[in-house]
Structures are given as structure tokens and as C-alpha cells.
PALOGU-273055 format. One record per atom (N, C-alpha, C): residue in one letter; x, y, z. Coordinates in steps of 0.1 Angstrom, whole numbers, padded with zeros to 4 digits, always signed. Atoms other than C-alpha are relative to their C-alpha. Example, Ala and Ser with C-alpha at 12.3 -4.5 7.8 and 13.67 -1.06 7.14 Angstrom:
BEGIN
a+0009-0012+0000a+0123-0045+0078a+0009+0012+0000s-0009-0011+0000s+0137-0011+0071s-0008+0011+0008
***
This chain:
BEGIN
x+0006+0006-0012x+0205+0135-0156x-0014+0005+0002x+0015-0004-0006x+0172+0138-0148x-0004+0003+0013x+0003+0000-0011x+0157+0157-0121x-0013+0003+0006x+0011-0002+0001x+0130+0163-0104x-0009+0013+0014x+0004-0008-0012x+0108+0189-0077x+0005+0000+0012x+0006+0007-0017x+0113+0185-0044x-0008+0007+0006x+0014+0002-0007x+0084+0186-0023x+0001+0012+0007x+0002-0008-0011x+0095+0209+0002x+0002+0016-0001x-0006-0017+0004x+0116+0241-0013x-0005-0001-0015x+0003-0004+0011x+0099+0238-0046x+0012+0000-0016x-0011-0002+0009x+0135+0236-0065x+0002-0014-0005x-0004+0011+0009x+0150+0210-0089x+0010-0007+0010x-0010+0007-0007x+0168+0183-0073x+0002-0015+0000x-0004+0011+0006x+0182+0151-0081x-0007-0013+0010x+0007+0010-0011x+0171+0137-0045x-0010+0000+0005x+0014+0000-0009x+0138+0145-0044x-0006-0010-0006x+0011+0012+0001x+0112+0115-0038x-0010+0005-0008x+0008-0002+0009x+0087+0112-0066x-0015-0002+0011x+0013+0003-0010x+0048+0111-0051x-0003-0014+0006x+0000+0012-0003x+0048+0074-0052x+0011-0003+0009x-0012+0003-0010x+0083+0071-0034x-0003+0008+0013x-0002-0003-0011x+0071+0089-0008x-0013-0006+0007x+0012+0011-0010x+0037+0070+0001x+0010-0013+0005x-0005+0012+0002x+0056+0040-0004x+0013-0003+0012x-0001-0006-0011x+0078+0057+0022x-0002-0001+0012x+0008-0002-0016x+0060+0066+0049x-0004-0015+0001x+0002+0010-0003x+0044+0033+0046x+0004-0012+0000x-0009+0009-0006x+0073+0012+0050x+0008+0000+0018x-0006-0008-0013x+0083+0036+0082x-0012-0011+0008x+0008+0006-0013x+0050+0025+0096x+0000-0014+0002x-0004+0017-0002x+0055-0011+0090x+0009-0004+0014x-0011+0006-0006x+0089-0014+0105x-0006+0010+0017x+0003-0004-0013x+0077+0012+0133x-0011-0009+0009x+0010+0007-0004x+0045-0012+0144x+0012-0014+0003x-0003+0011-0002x+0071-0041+0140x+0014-0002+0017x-0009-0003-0007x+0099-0026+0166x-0013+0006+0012x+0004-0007-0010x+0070-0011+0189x-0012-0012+0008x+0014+0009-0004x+0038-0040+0191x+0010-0016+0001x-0012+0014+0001x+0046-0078+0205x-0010-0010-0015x+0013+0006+0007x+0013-0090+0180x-0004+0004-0012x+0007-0004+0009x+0006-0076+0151x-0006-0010-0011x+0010+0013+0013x-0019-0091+0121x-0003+0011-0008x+0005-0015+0016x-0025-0075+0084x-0013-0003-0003x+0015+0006+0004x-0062-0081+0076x+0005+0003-0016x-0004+0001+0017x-0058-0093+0039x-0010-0009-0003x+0012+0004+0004x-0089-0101+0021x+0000-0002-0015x+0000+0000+0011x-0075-0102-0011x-0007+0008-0015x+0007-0019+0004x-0089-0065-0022x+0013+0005-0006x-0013-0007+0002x-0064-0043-0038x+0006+0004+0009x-0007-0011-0004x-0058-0021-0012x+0008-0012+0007x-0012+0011-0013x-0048-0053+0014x+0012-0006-0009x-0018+0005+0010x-0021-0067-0020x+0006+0009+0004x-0012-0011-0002x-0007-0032-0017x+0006-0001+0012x-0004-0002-0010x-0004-0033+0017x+0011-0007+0004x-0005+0011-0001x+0010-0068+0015x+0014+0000-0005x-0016-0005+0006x+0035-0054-0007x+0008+0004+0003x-0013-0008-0008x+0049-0032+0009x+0004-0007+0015x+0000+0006-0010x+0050-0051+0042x+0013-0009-0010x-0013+0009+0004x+0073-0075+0019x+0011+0011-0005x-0014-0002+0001x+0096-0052+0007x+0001+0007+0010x-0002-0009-0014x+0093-0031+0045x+0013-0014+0005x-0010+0007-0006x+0114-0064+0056x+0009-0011-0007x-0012+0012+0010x+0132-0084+0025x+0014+0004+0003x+0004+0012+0006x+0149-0102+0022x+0000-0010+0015x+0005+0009-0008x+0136-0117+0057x-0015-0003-0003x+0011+0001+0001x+0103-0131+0058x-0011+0012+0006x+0011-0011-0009x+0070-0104+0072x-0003-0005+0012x+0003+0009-0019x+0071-0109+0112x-0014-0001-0001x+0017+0002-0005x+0033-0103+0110x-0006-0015-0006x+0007+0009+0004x+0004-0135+0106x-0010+0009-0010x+0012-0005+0001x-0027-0127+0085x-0012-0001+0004x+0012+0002-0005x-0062-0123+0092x-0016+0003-0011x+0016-0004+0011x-0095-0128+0068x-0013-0003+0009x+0016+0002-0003x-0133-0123+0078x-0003-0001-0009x+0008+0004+0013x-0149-0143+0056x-0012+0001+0002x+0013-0002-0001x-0183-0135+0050x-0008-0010-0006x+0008+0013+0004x-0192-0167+0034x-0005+0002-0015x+0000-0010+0012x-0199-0144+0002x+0009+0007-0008x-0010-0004+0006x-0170-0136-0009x+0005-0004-0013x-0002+0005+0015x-0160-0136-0049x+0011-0011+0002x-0008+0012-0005x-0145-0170-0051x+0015+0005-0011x-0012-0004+0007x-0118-0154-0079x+0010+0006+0014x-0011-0006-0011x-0107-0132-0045x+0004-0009+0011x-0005+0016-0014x-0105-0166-0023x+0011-0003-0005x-0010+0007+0008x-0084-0180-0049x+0011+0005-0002x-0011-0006-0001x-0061-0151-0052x+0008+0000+0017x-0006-0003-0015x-0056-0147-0011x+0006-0018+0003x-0005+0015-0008x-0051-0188-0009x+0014-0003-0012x-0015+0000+0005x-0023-0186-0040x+0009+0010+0005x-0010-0011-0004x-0006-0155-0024x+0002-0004+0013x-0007+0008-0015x-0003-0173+0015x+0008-0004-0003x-0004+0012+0002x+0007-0202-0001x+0018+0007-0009x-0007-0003+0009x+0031-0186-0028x+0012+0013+0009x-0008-0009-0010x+0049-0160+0004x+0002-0013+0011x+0003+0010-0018x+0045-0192+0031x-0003+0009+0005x+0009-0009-0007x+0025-0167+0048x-0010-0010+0011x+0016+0005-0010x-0001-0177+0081x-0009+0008+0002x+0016-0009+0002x-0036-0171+0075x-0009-0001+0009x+0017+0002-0007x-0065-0170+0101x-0010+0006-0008x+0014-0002+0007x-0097-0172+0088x-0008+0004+0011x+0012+0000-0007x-0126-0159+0108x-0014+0002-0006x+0012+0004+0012x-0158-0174+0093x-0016+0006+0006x+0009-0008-0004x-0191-0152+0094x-0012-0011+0002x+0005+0012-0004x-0209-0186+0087x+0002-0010+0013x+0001+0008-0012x-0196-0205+0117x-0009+0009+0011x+0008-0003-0008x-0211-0179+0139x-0016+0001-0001x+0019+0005+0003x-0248-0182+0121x+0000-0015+0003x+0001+0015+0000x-0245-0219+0121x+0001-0001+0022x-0003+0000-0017x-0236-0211+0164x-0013+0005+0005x+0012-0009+0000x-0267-0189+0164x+0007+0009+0012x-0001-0007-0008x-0243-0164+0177x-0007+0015-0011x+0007-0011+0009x-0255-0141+0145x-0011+0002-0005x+0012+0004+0012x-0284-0140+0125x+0002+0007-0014x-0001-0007+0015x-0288-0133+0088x-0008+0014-0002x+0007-0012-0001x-0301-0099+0081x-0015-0005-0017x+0011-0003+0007x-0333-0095+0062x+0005+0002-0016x-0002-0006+0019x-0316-0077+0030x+0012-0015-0009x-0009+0012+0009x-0291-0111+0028x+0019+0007+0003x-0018-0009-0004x-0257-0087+0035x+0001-0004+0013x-0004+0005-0009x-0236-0097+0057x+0019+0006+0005x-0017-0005-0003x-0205-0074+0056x-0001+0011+0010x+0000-0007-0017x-0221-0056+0094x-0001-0014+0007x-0003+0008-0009x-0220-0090+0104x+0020-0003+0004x-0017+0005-0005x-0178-0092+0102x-0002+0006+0015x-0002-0005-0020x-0180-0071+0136x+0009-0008+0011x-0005+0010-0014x-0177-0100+0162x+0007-0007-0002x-0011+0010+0003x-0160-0123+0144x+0013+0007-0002x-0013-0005-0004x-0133-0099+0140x+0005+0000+0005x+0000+0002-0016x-0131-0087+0176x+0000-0010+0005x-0005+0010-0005x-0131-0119+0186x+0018-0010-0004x-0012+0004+0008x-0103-0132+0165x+0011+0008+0006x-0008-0004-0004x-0082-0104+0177x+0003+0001+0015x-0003+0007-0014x-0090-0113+0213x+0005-0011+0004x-0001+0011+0003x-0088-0147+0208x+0016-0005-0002x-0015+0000+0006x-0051-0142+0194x+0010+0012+0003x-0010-0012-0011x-0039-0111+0216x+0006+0005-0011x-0009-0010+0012x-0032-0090+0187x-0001+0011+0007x-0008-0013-0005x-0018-0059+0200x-0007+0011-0013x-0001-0014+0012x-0016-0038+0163x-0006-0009-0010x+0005+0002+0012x-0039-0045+0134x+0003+0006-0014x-0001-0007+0015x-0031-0035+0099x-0011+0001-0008x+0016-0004+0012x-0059-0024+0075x+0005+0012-0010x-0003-0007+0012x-0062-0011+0042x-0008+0016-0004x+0006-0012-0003x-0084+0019+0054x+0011+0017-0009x-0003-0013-0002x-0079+0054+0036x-0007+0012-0002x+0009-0012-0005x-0092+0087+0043x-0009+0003-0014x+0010-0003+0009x-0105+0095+0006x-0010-0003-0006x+0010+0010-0003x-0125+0066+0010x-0015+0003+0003x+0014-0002-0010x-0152+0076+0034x+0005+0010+0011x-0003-0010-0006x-0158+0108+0055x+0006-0010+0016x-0005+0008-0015x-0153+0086+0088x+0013-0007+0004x-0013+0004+0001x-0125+0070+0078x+0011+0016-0007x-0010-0014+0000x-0110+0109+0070x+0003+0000+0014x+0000-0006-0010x-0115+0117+0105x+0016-0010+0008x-0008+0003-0005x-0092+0086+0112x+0017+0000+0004x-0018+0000+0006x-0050+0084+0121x+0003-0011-0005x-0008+0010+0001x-0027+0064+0111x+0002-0014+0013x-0002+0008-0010x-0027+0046+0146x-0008+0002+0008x+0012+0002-0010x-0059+0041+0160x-0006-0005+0010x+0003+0008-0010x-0064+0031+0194x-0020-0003+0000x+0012+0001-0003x-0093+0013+0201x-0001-0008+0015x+0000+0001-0015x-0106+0005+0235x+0000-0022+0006x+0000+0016-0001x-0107-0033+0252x-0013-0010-0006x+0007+0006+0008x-0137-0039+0233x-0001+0004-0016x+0000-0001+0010x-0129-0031+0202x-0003+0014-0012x+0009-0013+0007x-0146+0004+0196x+0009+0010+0002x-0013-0015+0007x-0132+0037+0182x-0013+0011+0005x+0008-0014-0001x-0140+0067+0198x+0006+0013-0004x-0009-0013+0007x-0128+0100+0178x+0007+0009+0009x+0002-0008-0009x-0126+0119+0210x+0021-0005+0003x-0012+0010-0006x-0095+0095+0218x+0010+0000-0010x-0012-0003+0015x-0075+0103+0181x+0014+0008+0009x-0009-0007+0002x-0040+0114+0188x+0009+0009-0005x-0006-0010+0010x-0020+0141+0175x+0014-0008-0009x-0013+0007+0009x+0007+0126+0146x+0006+0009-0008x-0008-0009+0002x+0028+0155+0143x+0014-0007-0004x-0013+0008+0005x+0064+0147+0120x-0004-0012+0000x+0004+0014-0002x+0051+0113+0118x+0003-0007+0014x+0001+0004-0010x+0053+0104+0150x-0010-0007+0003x+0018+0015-0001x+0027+0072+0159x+0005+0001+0016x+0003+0001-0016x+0019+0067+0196x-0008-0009+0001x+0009+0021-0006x+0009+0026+0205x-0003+0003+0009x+0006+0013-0018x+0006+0030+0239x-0014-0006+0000x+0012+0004-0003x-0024+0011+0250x+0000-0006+0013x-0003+0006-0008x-0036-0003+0281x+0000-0016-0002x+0004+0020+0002x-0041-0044+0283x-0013+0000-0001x+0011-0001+0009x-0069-0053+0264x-0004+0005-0009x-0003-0014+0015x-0066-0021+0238x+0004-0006-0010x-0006+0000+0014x-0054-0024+0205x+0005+0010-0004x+0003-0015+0010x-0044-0001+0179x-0004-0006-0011x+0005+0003+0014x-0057-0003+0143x+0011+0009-0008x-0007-0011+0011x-0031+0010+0117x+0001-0003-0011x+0011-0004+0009x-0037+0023+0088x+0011+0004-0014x-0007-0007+0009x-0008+0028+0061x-0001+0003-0011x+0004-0007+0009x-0025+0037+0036x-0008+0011+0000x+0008-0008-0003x-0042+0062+0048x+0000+0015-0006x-0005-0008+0009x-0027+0089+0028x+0001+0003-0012x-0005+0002+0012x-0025+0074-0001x-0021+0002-0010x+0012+0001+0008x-0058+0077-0030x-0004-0013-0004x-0001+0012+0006x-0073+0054-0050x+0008-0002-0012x-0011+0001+0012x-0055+0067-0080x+0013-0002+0002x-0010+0006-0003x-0026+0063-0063x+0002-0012+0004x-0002+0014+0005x-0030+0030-0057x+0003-0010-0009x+0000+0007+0015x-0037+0020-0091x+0011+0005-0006x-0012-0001+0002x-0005+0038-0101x+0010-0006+0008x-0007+0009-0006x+0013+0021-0077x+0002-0013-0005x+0001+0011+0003x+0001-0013-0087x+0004-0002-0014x-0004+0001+0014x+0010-0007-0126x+0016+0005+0005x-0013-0006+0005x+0047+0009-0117x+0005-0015+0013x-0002+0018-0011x+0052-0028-0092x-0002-0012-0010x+0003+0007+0008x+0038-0046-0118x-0009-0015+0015x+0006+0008-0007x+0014-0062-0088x-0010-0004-0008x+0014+0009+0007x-0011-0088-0100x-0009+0004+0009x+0014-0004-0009x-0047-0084-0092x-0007-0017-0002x+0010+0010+0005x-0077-0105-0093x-0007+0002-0012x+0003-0005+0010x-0093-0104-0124x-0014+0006+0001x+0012+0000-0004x-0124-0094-0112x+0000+0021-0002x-0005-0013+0002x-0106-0055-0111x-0002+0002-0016x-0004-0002+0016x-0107-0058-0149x-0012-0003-0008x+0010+0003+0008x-0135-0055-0174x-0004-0013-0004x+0003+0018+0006x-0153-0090-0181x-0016+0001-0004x+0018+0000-0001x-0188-0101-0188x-0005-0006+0012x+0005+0007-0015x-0210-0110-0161x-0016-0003+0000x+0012-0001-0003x-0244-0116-0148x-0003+0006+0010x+0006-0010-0008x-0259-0089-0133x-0015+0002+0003x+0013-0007+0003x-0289-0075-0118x+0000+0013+0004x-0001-0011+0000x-0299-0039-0112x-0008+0000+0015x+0003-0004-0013x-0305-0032-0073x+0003+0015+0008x+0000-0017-0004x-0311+0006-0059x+0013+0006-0005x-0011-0005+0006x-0287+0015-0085x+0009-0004-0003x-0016+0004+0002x-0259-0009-0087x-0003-0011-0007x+0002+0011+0004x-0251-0037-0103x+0005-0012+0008x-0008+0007-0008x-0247-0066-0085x-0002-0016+0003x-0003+0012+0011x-0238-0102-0090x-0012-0013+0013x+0010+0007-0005x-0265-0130-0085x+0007-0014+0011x-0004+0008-0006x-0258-0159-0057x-0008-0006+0013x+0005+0008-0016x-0268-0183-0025x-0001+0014+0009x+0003-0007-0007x-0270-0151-0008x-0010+0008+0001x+0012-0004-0002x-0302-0139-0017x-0004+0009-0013x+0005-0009+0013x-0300-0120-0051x-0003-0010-0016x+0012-0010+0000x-0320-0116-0075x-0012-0003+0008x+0019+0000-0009x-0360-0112-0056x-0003+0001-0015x+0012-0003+0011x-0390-0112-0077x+0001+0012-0007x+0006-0013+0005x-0390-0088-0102x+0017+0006-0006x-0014-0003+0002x-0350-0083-0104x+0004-0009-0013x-0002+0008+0012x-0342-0096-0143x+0020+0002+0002x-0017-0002+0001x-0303-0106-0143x+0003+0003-0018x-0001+0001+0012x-0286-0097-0176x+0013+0000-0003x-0017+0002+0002x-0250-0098-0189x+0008+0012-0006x-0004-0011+0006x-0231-0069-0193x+0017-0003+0003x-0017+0001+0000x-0193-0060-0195x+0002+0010+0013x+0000-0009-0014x-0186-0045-0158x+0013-0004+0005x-0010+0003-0008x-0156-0044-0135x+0001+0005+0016x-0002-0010-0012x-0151-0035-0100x+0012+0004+0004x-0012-0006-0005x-0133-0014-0083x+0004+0001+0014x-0001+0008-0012x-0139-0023-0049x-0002-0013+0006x+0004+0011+0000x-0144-0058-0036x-0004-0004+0020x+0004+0007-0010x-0160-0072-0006x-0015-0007-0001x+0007+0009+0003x-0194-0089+0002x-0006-0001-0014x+0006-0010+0011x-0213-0097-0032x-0012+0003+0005x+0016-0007-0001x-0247-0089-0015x+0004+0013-0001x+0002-0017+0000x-0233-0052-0014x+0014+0005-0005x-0014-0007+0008x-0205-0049-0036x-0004+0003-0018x+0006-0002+0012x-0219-0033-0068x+0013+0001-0011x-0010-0009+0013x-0198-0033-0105x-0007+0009-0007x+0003-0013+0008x-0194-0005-0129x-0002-0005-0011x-0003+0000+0020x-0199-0004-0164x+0013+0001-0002x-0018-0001+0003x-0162-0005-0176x+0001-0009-0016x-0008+0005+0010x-0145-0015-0209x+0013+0000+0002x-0016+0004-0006x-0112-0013-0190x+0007-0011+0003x-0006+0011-0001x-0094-0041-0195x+0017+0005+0004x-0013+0002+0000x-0058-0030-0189x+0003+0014+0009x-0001-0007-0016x-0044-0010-0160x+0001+0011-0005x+0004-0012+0002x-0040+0022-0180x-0009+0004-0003x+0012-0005+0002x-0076+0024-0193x-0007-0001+0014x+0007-0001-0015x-0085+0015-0153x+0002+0013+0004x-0004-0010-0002x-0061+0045-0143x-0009+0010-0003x+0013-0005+0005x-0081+0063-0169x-0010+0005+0005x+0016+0001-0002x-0113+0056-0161x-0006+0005+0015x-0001-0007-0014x-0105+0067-0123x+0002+0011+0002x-0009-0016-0001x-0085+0100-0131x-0017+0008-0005x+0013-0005+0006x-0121+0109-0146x-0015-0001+0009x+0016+0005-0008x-0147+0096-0118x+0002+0013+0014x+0002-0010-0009x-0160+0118-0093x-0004-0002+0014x+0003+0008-0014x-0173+0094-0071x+0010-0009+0003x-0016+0007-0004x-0151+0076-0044x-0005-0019-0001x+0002+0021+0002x-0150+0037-0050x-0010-0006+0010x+0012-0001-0012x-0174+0034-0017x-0007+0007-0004x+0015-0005+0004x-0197+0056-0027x-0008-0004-0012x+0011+0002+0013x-0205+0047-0062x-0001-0017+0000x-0003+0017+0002x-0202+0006-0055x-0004-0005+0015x+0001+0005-0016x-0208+0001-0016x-0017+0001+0006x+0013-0004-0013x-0246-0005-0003x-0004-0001+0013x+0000+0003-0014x-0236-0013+0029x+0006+0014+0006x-0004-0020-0002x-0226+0028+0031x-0007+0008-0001x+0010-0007+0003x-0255+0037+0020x-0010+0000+0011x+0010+0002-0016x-0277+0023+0050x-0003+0014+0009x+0005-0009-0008x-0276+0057+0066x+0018+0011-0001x-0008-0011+0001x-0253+0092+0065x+0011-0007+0011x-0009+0004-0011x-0235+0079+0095x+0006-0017+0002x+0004+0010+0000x-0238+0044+0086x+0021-0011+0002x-0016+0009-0001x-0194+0035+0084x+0001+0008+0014x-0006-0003-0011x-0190+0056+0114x-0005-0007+0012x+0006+0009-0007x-0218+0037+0131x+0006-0015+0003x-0005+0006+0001x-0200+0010+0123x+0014-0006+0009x-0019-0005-0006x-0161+0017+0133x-0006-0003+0013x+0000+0002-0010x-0176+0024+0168x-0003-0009+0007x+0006+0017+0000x-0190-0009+0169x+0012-0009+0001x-0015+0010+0004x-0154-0025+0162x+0008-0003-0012x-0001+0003+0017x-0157-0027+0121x+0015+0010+0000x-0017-0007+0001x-0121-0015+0101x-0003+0011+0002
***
């Protein structure tokens, strides 16, 4: 029989949880705990890895009944139409309910304006917060985790935020034994966070031992690129390339996805989830830092953010 560590006394033991069995774990606990404690909850699922994972587990946290929660996308009007197409076959394919909240309806309202650089992933903000007003969500889910970004370290697993939407650190609770603490007053939220623990290499292991589909956009392909303060990043109605910016075709993949004004690919020849793995157990930079120029804007620039209302 095979056995294996356990975690806690260091000895051999038939019933110890492997690293994956115990994210996977915890983040079914928090599911069903959000689902037994909030009357509202919503998963923000954008059709990113980390939100499938999330989604995943949220399905097996309650099979074989359906996921009490709705969904929720901020579309930025920018968004890779491969990751549209995945989030509108995966509703469809769970009978899942999706709210959209469209970054374009509010330009078109002239409640936003377009920014200068063409990005538009500091515009989700209001349309979020509104959406979760709008629809009295109590508990938010998000794919937030700490190895991500220093700002999102600082975060818990159960983040209150105030009746406007904003996170103040000061206001973090202690999550001693796992213990989460929702209260809120009316109008509050919380934001939670079950991945928060988990890497990105553990993700990507995760997603190969599930056998989760992606979008293919996670996977080496050719493309048309241009070279923008370092990144590569894909040409469209949003404003890229300017004068002077030559696009060219290279074999790239990403590893994170959101707007394309500021979602840079890598160079990659990874086509297959263990050369991805790979190619991650080896990188030094976090998937935000080496691919995100909407993080780059300033040292403080995600935390500036958060307090604003952003995930």
C-alpha cells in the first residue's frame, strides 16, 4: 500500500492528505462555509484559470446538487474573444446564471471615460460595485492569491469591505484554525478568496490531475504581437499598435488573462500542460508581474486599486 507524509507529525501515514488534497480542502470548507453563512453570494468568473478552478471546485463543494451561487463578469469590452467563448460554453454547459457588467455601457452613459493609454481594466471598478449593489450580494468569490501580488498577500480569505466597496487593511481579521468571520453591517460585503493559499504552480497541477479544460490561449500558438514597455501584446479596436509599434508573429502563450490593452504574452513553446508546468517550476517572476501593465502603473498601484473597490 502506499503511503505518504503527513503534514503535521512528519511520519508515514496512509491518511495523510497530499498538497493538492488539502488546497482543494480548505477550499471546498470555504465554499460550503460562505454557502451556510451569506444569504447572496456571486463567483466572479471571467473565464481565467484561476476563476475554472474556482468553478471547479464550487462544483464538486456541492454535487451532485447544482452551485447555490449566480455568476458575475466585468466585461471590459476587451476581452480575448477565445475567453468569451469559453465562459459562454461553460454557463451554458453547467445551466449556470451569468451577470454581465459591461465596461462599454458605462462609456457609452458617459459615466466613464476611456483612459489615454486605451486600458481599461481600472475602469471595472464601478461597474463591479455597482453590480454587487444593484444585486445585494452579501459574499463575493474571487480568484485572488497572495503569491500573486504583494497587496493581495496582505489579504484574508474573507475580506470585509465597507458599504462602498473599499478594503481597508486596518479592518483584516484574525483567521486562526480556519475560522472565517462574515459578519458585516448592511451595506458591507465580504470578498472571499479561496484560493488564496494556493500558487500558481499549484494551480497548474491541479488543473492537469482534474483534467480541467482551459482556453487555448493558455497554450503556445502563433500570434500577432507587438512589443510595448516590454511585453508583448496583442493588436485590436482598443488602441494597439501607435506609430512606430511593428506587429509581428511569434509563438507566445499566456499565463494570465484579462484586458488585451494590458495583458502581455510570453514567449512559450508549451503546448501541453506538462511543458506549461515546466516552464512555471522554472520562472521567477509571478504571472502579474512578468505579463500585467496595469501593475506596473505605480509600486502601489493594485493596492491603490483594492481600496477603490477592484478584486
Amino acid at each position: 500500500m502506499t503511503t505518504s507524509v503527513d503534514v503535521v507529525s512528519g511520519t508515514d501515514s496512509p491518511y495523510a492528505l497530499s498538497h493538492l488534497d488539502a488546497l482543494e480542502s480548505e477550499a471546498v470548507h470555504i465554499f460550503r462555509e460562505v454557502a451556510g453563512e451569506f444569504e447572496r453570494p456571486v463567483i466572479l468568473f471571467s473565464g481565467g484559470k484561476d476563476s475554472i478552478v474556482m468553478l471547479h471546485l464550487a462544483l464538486k463543494a456541492f454535487a451532485p446538487a447544482p452551485v447555490p451561487f449566480t455568476l458575475l463578469h466585468v466585461d471590459t469590452g476587451h476581452n480575448f474573444p477565445e475567453v468569451l467563448q469559453y465562459r459562454d460554453r461553460t454557463v451554458t454547459e453547467h445551466g449556470l446564471r451569468l451577470h454581465v457588467a459591461s465596461v462599454q455601457d458605462y462609456i457609452d452613459r458617459g459615466v466613464l471615460r476611456e483612459r489615454p493609454d486605451g486600458t481599461r481594466n481600472p475602469l471595472q471598478t464601478v461597474p463591479l460595485t455597482e453590480a454587487i449593489q444593484q444585486h445585494r450580494f452579501d459574499a463575493v468569490f474571487g480568484g485572488g492569491r497572495r503569491d500573486e501580488e504583494k497587496a493581495r498577500a496582505k489579504e484574508r480569505v474573507f475580506s470585509l469591505r465597507d458599504e462602498f466597496s473599499q478594503w481597508d487593511p486596518r479592518r483584516q481579521r484574525p483567521e486562526l484554525w480556519q475560522l472565517y468571520n462574515g459578519r458585516h453591517a448592511p451595506g458591507e460585503h465580504v470578498r472571499v478568496f479561496p484560493l488564496s493559499n494556493w500558487t500558481e504552480l499549484d494551480v497548474w497541477q491541479y488543473i492537469q490531475r482534474e483534467r480541467i479544460e482551459l482556453p487555448e490561449i493558455y497554450f503556445a500558438h502563433e500570434r500577432e504581437v507587438f512589443k510595448r514597455s516590454g511585453m508583448w501584446l496583442t493588436a485590436g479596436e482598443w488602441g494597439g499598435p501607435k506609430a512606430g509599434e511593428e506587429t509581428e508573429k511569434r509563438l507566445v502563450r499566456y499565463r494570465t488573462v484579462g484586458d488585451m490593452s494590458c495583458t502581455g504574452a510570453v514567449d512559450s513553446d508549451a503546448t501541453t500542460l506538462d511543458a506549461v508546468i515546466t516552464e512555471i517550476a522554472a520562472s521567477r517572476l509571478t504571472e502579474r508581474g512578468a505579463t500585467r501593465a496595469d501593475d506596473k502603473m505605480s509600486e502601489a498601484a493594485m493596492e491603490d486599486r483594492k481600496r477603490e473597490g477592484y478584486f
